[in-house]
C-alpha positions as CSV (number, residue, x, y, z in Angstrom):
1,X,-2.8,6.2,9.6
2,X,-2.9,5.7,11.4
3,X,-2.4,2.3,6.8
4,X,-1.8,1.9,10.6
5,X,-2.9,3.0,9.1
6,X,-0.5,1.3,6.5
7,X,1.5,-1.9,7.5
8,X,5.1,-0.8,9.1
9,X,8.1,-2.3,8.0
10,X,12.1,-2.1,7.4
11,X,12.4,1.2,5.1
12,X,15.1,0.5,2.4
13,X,17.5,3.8,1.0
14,X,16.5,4.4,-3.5
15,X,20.3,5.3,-2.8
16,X,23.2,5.0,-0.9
17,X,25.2,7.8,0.0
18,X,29.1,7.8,-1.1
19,X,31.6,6.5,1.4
20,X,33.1,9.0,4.3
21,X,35.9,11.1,2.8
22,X,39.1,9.9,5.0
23,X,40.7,13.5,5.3
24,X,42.7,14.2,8.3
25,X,40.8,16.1,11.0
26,X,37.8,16.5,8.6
27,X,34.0,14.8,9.3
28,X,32.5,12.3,7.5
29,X,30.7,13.7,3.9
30,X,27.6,15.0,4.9
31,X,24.6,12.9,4.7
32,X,22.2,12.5,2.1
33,X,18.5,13.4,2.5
34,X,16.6,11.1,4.4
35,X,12.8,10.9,5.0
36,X,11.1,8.7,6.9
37,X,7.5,7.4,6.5
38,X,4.9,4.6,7.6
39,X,6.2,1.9,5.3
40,X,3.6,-0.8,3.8
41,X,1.7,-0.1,0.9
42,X,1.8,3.5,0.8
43,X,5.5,4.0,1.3
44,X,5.6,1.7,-1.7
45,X,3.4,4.3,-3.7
46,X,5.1,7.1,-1.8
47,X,8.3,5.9,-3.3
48,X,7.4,5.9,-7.1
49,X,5.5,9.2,-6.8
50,X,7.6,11.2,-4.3
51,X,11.0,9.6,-4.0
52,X,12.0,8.2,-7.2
53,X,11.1,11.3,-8.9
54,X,12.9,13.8,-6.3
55,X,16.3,11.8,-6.7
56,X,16.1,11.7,-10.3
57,X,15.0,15.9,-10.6
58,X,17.8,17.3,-8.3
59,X,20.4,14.5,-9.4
60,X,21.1,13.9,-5.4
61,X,20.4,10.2,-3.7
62,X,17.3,10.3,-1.4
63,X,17.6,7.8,1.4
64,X,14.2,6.4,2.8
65,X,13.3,4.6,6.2
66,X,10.4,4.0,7.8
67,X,9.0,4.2,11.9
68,X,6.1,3.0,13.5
69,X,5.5,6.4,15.0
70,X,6.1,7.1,18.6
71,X,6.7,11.0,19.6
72,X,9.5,9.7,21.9
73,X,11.5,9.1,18.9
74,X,11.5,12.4,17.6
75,X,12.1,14.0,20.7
76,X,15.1,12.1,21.0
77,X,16.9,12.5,18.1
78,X,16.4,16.5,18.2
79,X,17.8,16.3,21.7
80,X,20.7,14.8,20.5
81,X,21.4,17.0,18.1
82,X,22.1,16.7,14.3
83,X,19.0,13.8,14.0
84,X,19.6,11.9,11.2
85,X,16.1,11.9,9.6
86,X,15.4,15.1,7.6
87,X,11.9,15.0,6.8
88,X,9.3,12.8,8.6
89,X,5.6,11.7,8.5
90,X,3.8,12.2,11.3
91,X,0.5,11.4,13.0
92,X,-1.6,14.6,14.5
93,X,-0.6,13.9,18.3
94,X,2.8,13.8,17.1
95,X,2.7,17.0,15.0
96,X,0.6,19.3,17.7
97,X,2.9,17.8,20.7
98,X,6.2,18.7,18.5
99,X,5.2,22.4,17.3
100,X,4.5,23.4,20.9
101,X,7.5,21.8,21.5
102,X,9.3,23.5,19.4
103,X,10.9,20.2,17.4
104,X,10.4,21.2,14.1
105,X,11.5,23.9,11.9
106,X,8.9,26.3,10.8
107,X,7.7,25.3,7.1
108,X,7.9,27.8,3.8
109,X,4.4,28.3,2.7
110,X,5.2,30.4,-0.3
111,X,6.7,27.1,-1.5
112,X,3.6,25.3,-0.3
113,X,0.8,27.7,-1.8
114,X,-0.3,29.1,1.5
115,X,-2.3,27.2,4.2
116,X,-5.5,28.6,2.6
117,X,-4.8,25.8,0.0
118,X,-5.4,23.3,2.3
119,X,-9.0,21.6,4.3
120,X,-9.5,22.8,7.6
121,X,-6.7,21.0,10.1
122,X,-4.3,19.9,7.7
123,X,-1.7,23.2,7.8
124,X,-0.4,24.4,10.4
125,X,3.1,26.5,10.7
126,X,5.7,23.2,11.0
127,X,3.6,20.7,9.3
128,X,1.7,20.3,5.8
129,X,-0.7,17.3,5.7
130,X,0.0,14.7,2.9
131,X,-3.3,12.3,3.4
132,X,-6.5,11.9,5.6
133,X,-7.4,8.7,6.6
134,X,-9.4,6.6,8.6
135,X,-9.9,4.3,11.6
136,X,-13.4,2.6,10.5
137,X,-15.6,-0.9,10.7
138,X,-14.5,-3.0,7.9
139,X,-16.5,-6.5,7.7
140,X,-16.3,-8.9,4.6
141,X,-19.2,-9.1,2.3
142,X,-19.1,-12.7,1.2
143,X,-19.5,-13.6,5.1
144,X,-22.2,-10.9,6.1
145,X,-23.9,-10.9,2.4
146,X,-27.6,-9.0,3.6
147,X,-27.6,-5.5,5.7
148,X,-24.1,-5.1,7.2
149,X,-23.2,-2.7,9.9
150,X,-24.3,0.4,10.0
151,X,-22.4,1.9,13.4
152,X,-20.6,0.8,16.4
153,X,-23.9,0.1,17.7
154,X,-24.0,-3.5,15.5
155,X,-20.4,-3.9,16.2
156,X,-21.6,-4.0,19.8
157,X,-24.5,-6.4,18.7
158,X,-23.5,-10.3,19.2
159,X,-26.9,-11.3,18.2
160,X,-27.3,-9.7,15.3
161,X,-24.3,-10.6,14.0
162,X,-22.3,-13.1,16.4
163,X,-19.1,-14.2,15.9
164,X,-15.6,-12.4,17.8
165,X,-15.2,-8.8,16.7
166,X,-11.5,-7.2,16.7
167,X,-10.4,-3.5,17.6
168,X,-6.8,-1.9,17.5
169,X,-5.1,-2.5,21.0
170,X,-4.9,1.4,22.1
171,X,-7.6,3.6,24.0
172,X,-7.6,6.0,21.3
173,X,-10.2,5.1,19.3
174,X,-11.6,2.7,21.1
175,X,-13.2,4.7,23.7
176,X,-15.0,6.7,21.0
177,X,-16.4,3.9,19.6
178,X,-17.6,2.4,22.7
179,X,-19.5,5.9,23.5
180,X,-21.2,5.7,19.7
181,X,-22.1,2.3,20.1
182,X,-23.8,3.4,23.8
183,X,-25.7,6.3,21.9
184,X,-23.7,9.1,22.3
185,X,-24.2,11.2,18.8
186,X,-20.8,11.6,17.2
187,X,-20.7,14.9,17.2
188,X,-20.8,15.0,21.5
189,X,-18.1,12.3,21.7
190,X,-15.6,14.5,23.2
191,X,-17.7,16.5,25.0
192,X,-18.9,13.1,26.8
193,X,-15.3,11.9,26.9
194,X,-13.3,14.9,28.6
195,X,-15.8,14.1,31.8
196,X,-15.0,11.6,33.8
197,X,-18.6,10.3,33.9
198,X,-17.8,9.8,30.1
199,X,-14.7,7.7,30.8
200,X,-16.5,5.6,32.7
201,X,-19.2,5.1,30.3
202,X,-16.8,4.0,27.9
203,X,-15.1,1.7,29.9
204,X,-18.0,0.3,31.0
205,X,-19.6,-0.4,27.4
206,X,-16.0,-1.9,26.5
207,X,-16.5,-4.3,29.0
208,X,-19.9,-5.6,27.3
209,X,-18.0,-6.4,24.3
210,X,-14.5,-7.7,26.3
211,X,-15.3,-11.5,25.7
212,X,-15.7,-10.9,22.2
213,X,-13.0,-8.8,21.7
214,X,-9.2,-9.8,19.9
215,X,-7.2,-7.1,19.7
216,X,-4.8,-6.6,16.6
217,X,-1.7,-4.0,16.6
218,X,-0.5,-4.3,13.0
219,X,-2.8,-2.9,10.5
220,X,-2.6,-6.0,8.2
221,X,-3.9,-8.3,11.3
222,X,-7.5,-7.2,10.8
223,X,-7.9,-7.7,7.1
224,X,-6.3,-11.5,7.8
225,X,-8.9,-11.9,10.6
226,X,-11.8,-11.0,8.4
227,X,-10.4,-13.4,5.4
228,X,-10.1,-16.4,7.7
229,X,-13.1,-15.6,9.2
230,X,-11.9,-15.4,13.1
231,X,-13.7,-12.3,13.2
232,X,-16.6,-10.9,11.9
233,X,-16.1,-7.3,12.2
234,X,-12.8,-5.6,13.1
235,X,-12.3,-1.7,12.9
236,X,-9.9,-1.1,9.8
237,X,-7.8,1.1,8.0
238,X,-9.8,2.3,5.4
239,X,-7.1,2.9,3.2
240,X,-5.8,-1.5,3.5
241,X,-9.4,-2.5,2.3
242,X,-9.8,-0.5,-0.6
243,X,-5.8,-2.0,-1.2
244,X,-6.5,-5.7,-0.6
245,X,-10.1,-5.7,-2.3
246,X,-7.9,-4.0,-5.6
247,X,-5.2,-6.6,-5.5
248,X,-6.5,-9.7,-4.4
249,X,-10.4,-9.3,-5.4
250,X,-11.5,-9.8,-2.1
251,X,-15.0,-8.1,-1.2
252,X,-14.0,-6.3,2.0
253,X,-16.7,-3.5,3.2
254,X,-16.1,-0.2,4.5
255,X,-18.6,1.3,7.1
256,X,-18.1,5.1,6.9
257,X,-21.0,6.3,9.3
258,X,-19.2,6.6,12.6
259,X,-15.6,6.4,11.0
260,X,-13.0,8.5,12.6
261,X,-10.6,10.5,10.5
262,X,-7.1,12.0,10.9
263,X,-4.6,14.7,9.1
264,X,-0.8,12.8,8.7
265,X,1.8,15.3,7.5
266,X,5.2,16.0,7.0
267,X,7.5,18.2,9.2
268,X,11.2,18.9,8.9
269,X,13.3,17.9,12.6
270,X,14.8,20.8,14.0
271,X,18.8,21.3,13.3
272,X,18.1,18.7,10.3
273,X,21.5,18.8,8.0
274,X,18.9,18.8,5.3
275,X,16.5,21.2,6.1
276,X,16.5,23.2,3.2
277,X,16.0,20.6,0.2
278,X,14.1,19.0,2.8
279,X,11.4,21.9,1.9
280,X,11.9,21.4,-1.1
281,X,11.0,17.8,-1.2
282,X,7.6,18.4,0.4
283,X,7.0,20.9,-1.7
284,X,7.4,18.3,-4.5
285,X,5.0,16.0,-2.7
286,X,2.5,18.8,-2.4
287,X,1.9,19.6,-5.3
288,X,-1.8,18.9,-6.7
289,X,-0.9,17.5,-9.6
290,X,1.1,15.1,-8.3
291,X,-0.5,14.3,-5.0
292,X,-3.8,13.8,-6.4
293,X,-2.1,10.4,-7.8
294,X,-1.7,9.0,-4.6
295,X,-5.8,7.7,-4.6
296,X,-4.6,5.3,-7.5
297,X,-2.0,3.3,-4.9
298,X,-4.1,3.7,-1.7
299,X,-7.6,5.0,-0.7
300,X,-6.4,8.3,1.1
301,X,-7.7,11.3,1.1
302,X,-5.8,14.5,0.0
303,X,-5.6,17.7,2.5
304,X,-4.6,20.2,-0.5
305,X,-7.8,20.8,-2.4
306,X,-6.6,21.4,-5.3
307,X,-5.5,17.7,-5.3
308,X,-8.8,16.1,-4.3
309,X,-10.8,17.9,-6.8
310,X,-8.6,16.4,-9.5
311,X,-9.6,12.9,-8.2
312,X,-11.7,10.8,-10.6
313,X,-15.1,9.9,-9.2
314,X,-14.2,5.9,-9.2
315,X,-11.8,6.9,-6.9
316,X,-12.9,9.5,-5.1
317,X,-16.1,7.2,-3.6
318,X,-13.0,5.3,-1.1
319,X,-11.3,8.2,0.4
320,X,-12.5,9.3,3.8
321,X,-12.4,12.9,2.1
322,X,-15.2,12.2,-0.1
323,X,-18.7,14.4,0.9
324,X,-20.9,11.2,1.6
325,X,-18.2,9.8,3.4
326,X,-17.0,12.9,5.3
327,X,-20.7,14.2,6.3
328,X,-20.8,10.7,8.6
329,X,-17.5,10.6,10.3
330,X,-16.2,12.4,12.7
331,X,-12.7,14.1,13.0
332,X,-10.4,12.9,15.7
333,X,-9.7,15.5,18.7
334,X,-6.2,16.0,18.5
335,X,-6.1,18.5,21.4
336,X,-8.0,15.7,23.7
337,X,-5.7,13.4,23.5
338,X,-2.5,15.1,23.6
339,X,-4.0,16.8,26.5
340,X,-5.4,13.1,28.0
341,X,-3.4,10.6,26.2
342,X,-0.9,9.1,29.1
343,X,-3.8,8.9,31.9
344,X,-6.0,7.1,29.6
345,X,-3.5,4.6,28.0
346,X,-2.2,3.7,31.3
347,X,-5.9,3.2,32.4
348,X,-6.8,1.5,29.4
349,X,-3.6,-1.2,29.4
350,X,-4.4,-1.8,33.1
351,X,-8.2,-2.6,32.0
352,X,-6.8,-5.0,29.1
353,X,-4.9,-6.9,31.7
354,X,-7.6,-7.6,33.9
């Protein structure tokens, strides 16, 4: 997300656990249940929909933290034994790599409505997809105020629209844009890309655009670029426009033709002390009623269909899941780049250094 999606930052508990009971030969009390998210924004939103609520239903605390994703991390915990995160929101790498790794428990879908309840890619057997978002030009409106962008094509274009253009500093992503922007239809992307003719192609088109180019890592980077006006065009989180343009007023524009999309959902860590209410937590989260208020904090789009279908129309025009919007993206191949992810990030950071 990913707002990475959202912003990341320092996760803070709703409550804090009581203090160890000091009996002889006895453990410390067991641990409250803890769920780590993606922080910013939508952890903000997550926590008056999701957490709040939770703690106040089952009359138990629910600690909160937040990561900045990174499969590593999960792996190590679970190796370790007893992790101390419970439930956990995860990108699609980090879910596909962690089911075949065997990481997370296996998921209750009588409690979840069966995976028939959900879009296409967003259940599987250890995970249940919370939001769909996307990775998308964003360009400000008061800067380019005639025809903006309409592809990666014009985000390739300094003459049409000059001025330094900014991308998110990873390969993912960027080398499908750099193959749309060279005329590759969208829907032969990775078909192109898992040749090595395809790489290169990428690579090569990159390095058109590498003088113009400032890369950003934290998803609120681009949106302060575009304000200040040190870039013209940056791809986005779709889901930190639609934010900033509702709180501030500002008159940041999503370009959906071209956009790439992804599933984030929850899984439970294997051997988590909390596995149980942990299930019943994202069960909580899940359900439509409830997660089809999640539009009205941030512009994401809901993987239970029940829950997008109760999402107003004003609303329903920002999420990546809406028809217009979805007919012109494209989804991101999780099986590429779990399968091609370390070769092309190493190649990629070797390019950046050049």
């Amino acid at each position: 997300m990913k707002n990475t999606k959202p912003m990341r930052k320092l996760g803070r508990g709703l409550a804090i656990g009581a203090a160890a009971l000091a009996l002889a030969g006895t453990a410390a009390q067991a641990r409250d249940l803890t769920v780590a998210s993606f922080g910013g924004t939508f952890q903000d939103a997550q926590r008056e929909l999701f957490f709040k609520p939770f703690a106040e239903q089952t009359g138990k605390p629910l600690l909160e933290e937040s990561w900045d994703s990174g499969y590593g991390v999960l792996q190590a915990k679970v190796r370790a034994g007893q992790p101390n995160w419970d439930v956990v929101q995860v990108e699609a790498e980090e879910l596909a790599l962690g089911c075949a790794d065997g990481i997370y428990e296996p998921l209750d879908w009588e409690k979840l409505g069966g995976q028939d309840s959900y879009i296409p890619g967003g259940a599987s057997d250890c995970g249940a997809g919370h939001i769909v978002w996307s990775v998308a030009i964003g360009y400000d409106g008061n800067r380019i105020t005639g025809e903006g962008p309409q592809g990666w094509a014009d985000f390739w274009d300094t003459e049409k629209f000059p001025g330094k253009r900014a991308m998110r500093k990873t390969v993912k992503y960027a080398l499908e844009a750099a193959l749309m922007a060279d005329g590759v239809e969208p829907a032969e992307v990775y078909d192109v890309l898992a040749t090595p003719e395809g790489v290169d192609r990428a690579f090569a088109k990159l390095d058109e655009l590498k003088p113009d180019l400032i890369w950003w890592e934290a998803g609120a980077q681009p949106l302060s670029m575009l304000q200040t006006g040190d870039v013209v065009m940056s791809s986005v989180y779709n889901g930190r426009i639609t934010g900033l343009n509702r709180s501030e007023g500002t008159n940041l524009k999503v370009v959906w033709p071209q956009s790439m999309y992804a599933v984030d959902s929850w899984v439970i860590l294997a051997g988590a002390e909390n596995a149980e209410a942990g299930m019943d937590f994202i069960a909580f989260t899940q359900s439509p009623e409830r997660l089809s208020r999640i539009p009205e904090f941030v512009a994401y789009g809901l993987p239970v269909i029940a829950a997008a279908e109760m999402v107003p129309d004003e609303l329903a025009v920002d999420l990546p899941t809406h028809p217009a919007n979805l007919e012109v993206a494209i989804p991101l191949d999780v099986d590429f780049w779990t399968d091609n992810s370390e070769e092309l990030t190493e190649r990629f950071n070797a390019w950046i250094a050049q």
